[in-house]
DRENTINU-933240 format. One record per residue: residue in one letter; x, y, z of N, C-alpha, C in turn. Coordinates in nm, 3 decimals. Example, Ala and Ser with C-alpha at 12.3 -4.5 7.8 and 13.67 -1.06 7.14 Angstrom:
BEGIN
  r     n.px     n.py     n.pz    ca.px    ca.py    ca.pz     c.px     c.py     c.pz
  A    1.319   -0.569    0.780    1.230   -0.450    0.780    1.320   -0.330    0.780
  S    1.285   -0.225    0.708    1.367   -0.106    0.714    1.290    0.003    0.787
This chain:
BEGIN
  r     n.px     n.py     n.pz    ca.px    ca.py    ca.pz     c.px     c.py     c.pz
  X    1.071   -2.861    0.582    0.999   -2.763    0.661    1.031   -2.623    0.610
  X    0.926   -2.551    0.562    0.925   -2.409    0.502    1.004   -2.316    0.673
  X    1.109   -2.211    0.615    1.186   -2.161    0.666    1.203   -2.028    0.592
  X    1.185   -1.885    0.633    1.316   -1.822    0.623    1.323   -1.746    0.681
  X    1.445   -1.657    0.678    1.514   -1.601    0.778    1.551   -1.438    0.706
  X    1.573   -1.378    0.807    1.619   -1.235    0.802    1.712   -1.191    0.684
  X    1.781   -1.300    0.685    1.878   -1.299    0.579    1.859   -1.308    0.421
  X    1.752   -1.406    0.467    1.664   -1.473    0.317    1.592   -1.308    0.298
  X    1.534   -1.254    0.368    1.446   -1.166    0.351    1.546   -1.052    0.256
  X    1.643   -1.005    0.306    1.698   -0.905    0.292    1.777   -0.926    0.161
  X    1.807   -1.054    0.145    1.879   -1.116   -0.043    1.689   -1.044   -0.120
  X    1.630   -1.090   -0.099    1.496   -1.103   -0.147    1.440   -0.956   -0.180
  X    1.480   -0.902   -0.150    1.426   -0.737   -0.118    1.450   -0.648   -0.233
  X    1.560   -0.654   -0.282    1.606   -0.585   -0.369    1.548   -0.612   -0.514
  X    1.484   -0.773   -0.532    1.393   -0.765   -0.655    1.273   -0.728   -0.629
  X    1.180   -0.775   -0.500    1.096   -0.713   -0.485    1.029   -0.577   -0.474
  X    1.169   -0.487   -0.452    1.155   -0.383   -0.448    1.105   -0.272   -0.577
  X    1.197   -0.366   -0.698    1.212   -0.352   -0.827    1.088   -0.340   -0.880
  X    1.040   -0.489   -0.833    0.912   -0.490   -0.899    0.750   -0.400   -0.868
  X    0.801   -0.357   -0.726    0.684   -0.255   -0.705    0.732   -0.095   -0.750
  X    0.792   -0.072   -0.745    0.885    0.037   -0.816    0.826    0.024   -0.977
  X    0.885   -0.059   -1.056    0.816   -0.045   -1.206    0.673   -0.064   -1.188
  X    0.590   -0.117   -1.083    0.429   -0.110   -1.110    0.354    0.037   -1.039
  X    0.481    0.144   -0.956    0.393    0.252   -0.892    0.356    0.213   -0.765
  X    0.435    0.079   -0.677    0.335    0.035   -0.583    0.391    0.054   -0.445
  X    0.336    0.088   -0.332    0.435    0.118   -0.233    0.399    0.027   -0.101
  X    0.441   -0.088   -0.072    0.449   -0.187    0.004    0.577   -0.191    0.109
  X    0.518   -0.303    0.202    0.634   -0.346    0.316    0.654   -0.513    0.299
  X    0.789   -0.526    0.347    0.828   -0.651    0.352    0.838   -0.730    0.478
  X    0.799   -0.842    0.508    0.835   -0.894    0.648    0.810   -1.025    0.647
  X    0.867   -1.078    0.776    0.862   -1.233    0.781    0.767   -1.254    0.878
  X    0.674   -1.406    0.902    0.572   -1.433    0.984    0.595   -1.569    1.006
  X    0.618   -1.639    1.169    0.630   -1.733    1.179    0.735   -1.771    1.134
  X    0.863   -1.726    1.086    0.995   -1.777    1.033    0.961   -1.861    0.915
  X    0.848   -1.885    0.878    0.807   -1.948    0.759    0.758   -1.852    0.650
  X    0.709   -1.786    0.638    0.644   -1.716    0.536    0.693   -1.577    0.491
  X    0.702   -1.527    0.385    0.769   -1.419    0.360    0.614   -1.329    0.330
  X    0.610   -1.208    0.336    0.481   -1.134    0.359    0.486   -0.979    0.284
  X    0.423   -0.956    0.157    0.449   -0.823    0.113    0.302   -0.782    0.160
  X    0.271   -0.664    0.209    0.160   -0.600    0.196    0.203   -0.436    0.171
  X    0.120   -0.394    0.052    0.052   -0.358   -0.055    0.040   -0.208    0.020
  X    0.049   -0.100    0.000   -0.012   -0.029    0.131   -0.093    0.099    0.061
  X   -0.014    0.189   -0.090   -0.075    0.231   -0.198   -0.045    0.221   -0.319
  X   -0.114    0.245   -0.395   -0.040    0.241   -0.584   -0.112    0.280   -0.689
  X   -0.014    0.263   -0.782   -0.125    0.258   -0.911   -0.198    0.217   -0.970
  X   -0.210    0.074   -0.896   -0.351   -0.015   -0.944   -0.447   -0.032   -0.869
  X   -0.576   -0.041   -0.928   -0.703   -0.031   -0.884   -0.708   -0.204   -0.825
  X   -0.744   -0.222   -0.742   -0.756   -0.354   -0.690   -0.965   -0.375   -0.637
  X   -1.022   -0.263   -0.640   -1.106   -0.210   -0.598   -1.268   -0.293   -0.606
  X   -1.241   -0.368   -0.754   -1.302   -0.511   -0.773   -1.343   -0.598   -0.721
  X   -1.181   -0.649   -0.643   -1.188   -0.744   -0.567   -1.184   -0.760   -0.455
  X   -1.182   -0.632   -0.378   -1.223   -0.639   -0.267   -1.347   -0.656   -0.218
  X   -1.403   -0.638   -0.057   -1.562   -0.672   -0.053   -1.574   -0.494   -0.031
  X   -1.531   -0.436   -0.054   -1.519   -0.282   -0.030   -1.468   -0.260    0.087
  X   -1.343   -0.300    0.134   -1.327   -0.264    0.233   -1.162   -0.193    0.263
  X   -1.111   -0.214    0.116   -0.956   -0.184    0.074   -0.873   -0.339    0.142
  X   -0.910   -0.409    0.166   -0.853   -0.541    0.191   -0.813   -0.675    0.124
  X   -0.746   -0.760    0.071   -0.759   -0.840    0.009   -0.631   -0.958    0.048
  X   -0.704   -1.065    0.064   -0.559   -1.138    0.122   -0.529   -1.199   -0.056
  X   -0.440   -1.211   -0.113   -0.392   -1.259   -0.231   -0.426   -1.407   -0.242
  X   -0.492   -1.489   -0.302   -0.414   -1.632   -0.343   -0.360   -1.652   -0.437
  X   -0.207   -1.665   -0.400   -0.113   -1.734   -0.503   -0.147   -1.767   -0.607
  X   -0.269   -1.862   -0.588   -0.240   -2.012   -0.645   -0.351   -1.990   -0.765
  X   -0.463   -1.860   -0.772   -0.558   -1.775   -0.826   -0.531   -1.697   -0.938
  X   -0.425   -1.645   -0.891   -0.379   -1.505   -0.970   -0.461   -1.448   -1.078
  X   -0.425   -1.624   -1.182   -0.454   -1.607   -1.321   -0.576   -1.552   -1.324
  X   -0.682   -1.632   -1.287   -0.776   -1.676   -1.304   -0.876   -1.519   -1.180
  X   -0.846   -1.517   -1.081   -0.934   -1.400   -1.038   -0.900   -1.266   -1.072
  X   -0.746   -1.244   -1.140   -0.723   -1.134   -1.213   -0.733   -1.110   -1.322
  X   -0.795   -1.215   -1.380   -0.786   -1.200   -1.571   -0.841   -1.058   -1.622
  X   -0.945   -0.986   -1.557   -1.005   -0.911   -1.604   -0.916   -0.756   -1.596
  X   -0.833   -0.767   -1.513   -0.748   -0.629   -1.480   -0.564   -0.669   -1.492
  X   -0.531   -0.684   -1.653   -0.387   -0.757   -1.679   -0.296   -0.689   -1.597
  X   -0.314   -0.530   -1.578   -0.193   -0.524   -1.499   -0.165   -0.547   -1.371
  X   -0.316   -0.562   -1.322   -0.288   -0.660   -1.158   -0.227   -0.781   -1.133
  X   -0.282   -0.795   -1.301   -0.233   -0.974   -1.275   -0.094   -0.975   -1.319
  X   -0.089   -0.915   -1.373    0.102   -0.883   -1.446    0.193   -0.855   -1.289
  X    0.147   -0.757   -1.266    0.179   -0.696   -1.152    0.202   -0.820   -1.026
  X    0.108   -0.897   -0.981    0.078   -0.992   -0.876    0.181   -1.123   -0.928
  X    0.144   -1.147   -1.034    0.214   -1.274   -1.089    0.443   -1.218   -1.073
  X    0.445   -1.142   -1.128    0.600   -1.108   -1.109    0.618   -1.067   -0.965
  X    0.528   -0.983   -0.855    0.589   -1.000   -0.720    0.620   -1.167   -0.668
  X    0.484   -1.230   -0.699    0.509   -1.364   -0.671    0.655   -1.373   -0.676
  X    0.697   -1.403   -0.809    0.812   -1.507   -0.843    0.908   -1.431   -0.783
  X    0.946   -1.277   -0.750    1.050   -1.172   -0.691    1.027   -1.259   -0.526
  X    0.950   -1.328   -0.491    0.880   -1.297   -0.314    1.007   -1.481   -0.314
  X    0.921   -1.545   -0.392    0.939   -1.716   -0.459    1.146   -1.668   -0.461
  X    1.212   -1.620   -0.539    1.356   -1.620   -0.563    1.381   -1.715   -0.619
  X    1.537   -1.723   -0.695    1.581   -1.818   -0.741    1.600   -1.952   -0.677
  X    1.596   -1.950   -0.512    1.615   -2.073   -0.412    1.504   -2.157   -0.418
  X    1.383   -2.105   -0.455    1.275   -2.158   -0.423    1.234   -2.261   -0.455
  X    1.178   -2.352   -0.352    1.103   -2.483   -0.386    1.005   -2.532   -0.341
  X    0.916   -2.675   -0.395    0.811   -2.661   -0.337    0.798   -2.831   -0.386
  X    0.831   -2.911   -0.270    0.790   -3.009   -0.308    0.689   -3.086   -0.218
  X    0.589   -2.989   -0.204    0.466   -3.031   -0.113    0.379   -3.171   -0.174
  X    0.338   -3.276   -0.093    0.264   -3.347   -0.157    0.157   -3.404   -0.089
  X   -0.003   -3.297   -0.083   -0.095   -3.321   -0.001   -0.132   -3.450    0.031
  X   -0.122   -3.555   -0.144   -0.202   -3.654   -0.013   -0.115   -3.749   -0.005
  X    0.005   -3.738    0.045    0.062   -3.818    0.127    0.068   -3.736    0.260
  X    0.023   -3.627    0.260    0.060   -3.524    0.377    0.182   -3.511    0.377
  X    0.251   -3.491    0.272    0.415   -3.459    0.258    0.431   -3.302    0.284
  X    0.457   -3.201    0.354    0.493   -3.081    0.306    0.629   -3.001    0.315
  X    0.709   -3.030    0.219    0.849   -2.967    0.204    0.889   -2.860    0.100
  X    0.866   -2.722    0.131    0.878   -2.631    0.030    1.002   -2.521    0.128
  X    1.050   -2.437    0.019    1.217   -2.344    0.106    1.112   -2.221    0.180
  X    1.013   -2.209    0.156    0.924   -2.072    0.262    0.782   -2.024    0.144
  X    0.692   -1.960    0.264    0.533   -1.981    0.213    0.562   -1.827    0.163
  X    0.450   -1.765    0.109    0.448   -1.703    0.046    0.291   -1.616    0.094
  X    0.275   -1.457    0.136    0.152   -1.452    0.112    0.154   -1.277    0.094
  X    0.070   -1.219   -0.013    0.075   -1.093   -0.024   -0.125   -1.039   -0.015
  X   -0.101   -0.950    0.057   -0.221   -0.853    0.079   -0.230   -0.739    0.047
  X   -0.329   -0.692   -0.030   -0.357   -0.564   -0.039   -0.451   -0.494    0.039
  X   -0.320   -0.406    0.129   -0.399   -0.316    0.253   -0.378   -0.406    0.364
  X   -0.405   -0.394    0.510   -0.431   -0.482    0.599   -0.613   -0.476    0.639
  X   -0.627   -0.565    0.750   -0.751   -0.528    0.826   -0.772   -0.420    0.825
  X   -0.656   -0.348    0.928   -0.684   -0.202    0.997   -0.663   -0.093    0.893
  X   -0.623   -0.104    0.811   -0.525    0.043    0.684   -0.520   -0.021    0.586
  X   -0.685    0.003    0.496   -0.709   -0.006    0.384   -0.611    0.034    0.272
  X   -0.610   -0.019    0.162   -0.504    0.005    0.027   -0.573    0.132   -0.014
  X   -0.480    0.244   -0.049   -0.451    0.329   -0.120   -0.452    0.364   -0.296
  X   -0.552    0.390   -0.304   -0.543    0.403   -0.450   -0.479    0.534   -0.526
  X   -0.347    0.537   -0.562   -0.296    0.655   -0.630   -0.357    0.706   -0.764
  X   -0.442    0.783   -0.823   -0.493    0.763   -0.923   -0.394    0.824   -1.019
  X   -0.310    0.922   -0.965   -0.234    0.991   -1.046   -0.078    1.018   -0.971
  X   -0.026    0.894   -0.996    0.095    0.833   -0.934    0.228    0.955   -1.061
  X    0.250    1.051   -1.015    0.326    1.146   -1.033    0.440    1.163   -0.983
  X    0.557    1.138   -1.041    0.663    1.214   -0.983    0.665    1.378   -0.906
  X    0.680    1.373   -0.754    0.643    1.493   -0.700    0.823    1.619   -0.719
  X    0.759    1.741   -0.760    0.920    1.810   -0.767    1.008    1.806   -0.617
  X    1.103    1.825   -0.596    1.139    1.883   -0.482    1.163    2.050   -0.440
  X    1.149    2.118   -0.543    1.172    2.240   -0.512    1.024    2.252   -0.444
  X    1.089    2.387   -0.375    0.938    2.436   -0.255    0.898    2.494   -0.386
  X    0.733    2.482   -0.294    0.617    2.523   -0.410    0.582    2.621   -0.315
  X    0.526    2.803   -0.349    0.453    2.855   -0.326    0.311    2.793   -0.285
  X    0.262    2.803   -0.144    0.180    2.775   -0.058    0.051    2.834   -0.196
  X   -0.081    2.811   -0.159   -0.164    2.862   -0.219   -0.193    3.005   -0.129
  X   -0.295    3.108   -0.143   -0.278    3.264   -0.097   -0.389    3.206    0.028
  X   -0.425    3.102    0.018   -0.522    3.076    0.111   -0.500    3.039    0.237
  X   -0.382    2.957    0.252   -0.313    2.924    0.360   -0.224    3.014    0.403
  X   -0.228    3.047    0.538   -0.080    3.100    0.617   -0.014    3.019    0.654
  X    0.121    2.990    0.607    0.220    2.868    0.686    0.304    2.963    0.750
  X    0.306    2.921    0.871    0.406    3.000    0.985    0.545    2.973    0.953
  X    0.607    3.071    0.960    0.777    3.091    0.937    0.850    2.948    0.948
  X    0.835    2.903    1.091    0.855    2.778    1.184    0.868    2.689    1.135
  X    0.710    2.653    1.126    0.622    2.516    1.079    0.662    2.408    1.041
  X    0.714    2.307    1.098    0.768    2.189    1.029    0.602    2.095    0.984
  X    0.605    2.044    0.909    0.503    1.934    0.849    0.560    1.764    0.816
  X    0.470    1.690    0.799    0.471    1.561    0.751    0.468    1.574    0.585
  X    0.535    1.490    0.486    0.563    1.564    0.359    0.367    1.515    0.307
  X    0.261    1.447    0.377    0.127    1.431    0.322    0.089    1.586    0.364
  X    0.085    1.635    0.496    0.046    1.769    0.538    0.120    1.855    0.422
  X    0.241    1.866    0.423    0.247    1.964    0.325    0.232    1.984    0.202
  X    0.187    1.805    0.093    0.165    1.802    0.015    0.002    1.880   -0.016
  X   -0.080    1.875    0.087   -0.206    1.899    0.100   -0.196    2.089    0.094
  X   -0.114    2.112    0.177   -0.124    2.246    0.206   -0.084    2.331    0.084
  X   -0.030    2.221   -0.014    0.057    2.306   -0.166   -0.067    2.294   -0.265
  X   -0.201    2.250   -0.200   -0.239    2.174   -0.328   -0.358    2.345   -0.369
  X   -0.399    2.354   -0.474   -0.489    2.434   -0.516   -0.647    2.456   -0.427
  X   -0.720    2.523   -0.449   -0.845    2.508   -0.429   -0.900    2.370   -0.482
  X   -0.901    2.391   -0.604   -0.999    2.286   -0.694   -0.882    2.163   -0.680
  X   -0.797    2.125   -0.658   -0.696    2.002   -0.596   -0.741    2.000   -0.453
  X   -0.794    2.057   -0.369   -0.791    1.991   -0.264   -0.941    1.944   -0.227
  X   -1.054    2.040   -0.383   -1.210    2.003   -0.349   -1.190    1.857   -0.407
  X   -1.124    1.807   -0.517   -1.103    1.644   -0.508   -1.034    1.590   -0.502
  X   -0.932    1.611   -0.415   -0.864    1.521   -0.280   -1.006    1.459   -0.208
  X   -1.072    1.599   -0.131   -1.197    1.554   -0.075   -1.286    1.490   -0.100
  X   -1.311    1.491   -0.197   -1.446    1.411   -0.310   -1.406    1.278   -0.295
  X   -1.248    1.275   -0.391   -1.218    1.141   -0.360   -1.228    1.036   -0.227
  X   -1.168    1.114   -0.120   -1.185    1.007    0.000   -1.312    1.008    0.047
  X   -1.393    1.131    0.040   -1.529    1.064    0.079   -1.569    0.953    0.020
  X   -1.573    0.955   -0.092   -1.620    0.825   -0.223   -1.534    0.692   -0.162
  X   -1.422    0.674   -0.162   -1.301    0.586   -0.152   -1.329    0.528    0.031
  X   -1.300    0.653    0.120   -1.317    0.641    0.208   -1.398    0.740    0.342
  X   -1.551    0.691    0.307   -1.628    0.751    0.412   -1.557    0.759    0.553
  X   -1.569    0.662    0.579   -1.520    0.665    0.753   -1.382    0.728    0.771
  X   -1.282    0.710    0.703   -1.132    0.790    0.719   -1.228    0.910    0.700
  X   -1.332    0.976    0.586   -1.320    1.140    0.598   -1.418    1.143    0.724
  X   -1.465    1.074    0.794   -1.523    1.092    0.912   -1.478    1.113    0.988
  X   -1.359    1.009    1.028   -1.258    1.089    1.159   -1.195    1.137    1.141
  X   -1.118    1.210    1.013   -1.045    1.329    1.021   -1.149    1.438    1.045
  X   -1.252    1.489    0.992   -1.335    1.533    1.001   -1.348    1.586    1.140
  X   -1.393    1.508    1.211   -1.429    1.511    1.414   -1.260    1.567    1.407
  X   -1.165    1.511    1.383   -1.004    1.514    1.472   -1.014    1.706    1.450
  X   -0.993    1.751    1.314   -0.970    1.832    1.315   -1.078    1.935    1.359
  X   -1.198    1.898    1.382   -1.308    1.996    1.447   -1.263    2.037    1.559
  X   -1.240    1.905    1.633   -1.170    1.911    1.817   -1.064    1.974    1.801
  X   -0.985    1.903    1.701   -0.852    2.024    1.687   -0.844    2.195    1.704
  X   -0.926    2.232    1.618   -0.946    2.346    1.600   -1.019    2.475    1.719
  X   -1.119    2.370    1.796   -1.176    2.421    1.944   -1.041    2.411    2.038
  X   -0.968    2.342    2.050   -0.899    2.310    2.116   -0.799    2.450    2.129
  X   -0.720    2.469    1.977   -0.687    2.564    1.951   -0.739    2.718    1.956
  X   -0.880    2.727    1.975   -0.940    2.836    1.956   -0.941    2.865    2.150
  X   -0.936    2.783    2.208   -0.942    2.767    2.367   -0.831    2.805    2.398
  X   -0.682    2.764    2.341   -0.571    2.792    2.406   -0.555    2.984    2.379
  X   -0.581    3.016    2.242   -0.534    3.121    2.182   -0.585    3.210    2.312
């Protein structure tokens, strides 16, 4: 009976980690049902964009890889080594359908993106500096101001960096630039009401 445990997870982590690290990829780890170990995918440097139905979603099959990634090697490079990092050295699998035998050490399943929070496409997966960057002359940032490091990455970015930031998610993602869109309209009445 496929099993694992918290423990299993946390031996497990440190290659997996590895391996999204050398591909640019920034994922979570977790267990489901005490049986299955679960990476999902959340942004990166690979375009997965193919194979989705356009929706930034994709449940992985294992058992596929080769064969529905042939056309994009470093997905499949990429997909095939999380596998075996997810799989570990413990791993086994001595399932045998038609006897209805199924005895393997834990299942395996990776997604790119979920239902709700489509995958992220980094197109230009950059080491960011840490020194503060001069704001652009366009923005006022208040003395105060604490931010989220995406808000302030946005707020550092140029004119022509932030006209395709925009471009991009419209293209990528209509509906996300839709409701930010409305959030910050209301936002901004909201603010113009209190002042």
């Amino acid at each position: 009976m496929a099993y694992v445990s918290q423990a299993d997870k946390k031996e497990l982590a440190p290659t997996i980690k590895k391996v999204l690290s050398k591909y640019g990829m920034k994922g979570s780890i977790s267990i489901r049902n005490h049986s299955t170990l679960v990476v999902n995918l959340q942004s990166g440097a690979i375009d997965f964009k193919d194979y989705s139905h356009g929706d930034g979603y994709i449940q992985v099959n294992p058992y596929w890889i080769d064969d529905h990634y042939d056309n994009n090697h470093v997905a499949r490079d990429f997909l095939n080594e999380l596998l075996a990092a997810m799989k570990g050295p413990n791993y086994f699998n001595d399932d045998d359908a038609m006897t209805d035998y199924f005895s393997r050490s834990h299942y395996t399943d990776i997604n790119v993106g979920k239902w709700n929070k489509p995958y992220f496409l980094q197109e230009t997966a950059k080491k960011v500096s840490k020194k503060p960057v001069q704001a652009s002359k366009s923005v006022a940032v208040p003395k105060n101001a604490t931010f989220s490091p995406a808000v302030e990455d946005i707020a550092r970015m140029t004119n022509d960096q932030r006209d395709e930031f925009v471009e991009a998610m419209i293209e990528s993602y209509p509906n996300l630039a839709d409701d930010l869109l409305t959030k910050i309209g209301f936002g901004l009445m909201e603010a113009e009401n209190v002042s």
